[in-house]
C-alpha positions as CSV (number, residue, x, y, z in Angstrom):
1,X,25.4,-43.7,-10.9
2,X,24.9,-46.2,-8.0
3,X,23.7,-46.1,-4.5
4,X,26.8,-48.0,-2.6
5,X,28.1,-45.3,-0.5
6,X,24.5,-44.5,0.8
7,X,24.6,-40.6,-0.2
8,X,21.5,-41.6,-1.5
9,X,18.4,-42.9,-0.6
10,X,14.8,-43.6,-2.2
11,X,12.0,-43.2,0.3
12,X,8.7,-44.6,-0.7
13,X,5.7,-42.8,-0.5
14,X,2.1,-43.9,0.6
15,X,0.9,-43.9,-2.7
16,X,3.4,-46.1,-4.1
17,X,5.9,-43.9,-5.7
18,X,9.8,-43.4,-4.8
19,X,11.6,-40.5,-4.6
20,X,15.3,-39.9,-4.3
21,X,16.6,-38.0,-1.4
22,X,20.4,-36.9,-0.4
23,X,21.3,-38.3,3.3
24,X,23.8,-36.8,5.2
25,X,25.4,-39.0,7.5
26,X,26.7,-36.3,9.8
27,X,23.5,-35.3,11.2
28,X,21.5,-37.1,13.7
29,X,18.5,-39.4,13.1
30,X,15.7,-37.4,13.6
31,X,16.8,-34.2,12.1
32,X,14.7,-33.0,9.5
33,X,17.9,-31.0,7.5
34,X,19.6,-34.9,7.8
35,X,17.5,-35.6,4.3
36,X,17.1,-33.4,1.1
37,X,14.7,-34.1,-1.6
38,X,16.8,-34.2,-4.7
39,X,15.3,-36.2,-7.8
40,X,11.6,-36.9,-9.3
41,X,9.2,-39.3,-8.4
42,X,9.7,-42.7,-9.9
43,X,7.8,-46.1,-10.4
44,X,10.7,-48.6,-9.7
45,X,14.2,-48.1,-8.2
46,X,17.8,-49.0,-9.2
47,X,19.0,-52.1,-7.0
48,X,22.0,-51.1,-5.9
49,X,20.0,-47.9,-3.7
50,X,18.8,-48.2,-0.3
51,X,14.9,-47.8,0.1
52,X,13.5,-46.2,3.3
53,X,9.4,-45.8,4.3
54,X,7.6,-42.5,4.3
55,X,7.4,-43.1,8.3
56,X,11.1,-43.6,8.7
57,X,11.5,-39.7,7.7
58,X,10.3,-36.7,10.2
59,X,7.2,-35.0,9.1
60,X,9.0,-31.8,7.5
61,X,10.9,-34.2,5.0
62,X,7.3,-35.9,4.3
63,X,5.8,-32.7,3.1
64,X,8.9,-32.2,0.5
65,X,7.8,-35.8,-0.5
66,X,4.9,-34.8,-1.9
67,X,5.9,-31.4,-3.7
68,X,8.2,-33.7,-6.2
């Protein structure tokens, strides 16, 4: 499974870990619901996915972050 049609996303969290997220395209920018924590926390991620920072997501999505 690869990243190229940017469903997916990895955002990486303060404390170095990655997690995966589902991003819909349809919603605006800043919309919390625009990101869905889907998969576990992970060391390293697969090249072909897009990487984002914690700060790039609003502060509701940062919370889910950190209940993976």
């Amino acid at each position: 499974m690869g990243g190229k049609h940017g469903k997916y996303a990895y955002v990486l969290r303060n404390d170095g870990w990655y997690v995966k997220v589902r991003v819909l395209k349809s919603r605006e920018e800043n919309d919390p619901a625009r990101y869905i924590v889907v998969g576990p926390k992970r060391k390293d991620v697969p090249p072909t996915y897009p990487v984002l920072r914690e700060d790039d997501v609003p502060e509701e999505v940062k919370k889910q972050l950190y209940t993976v």
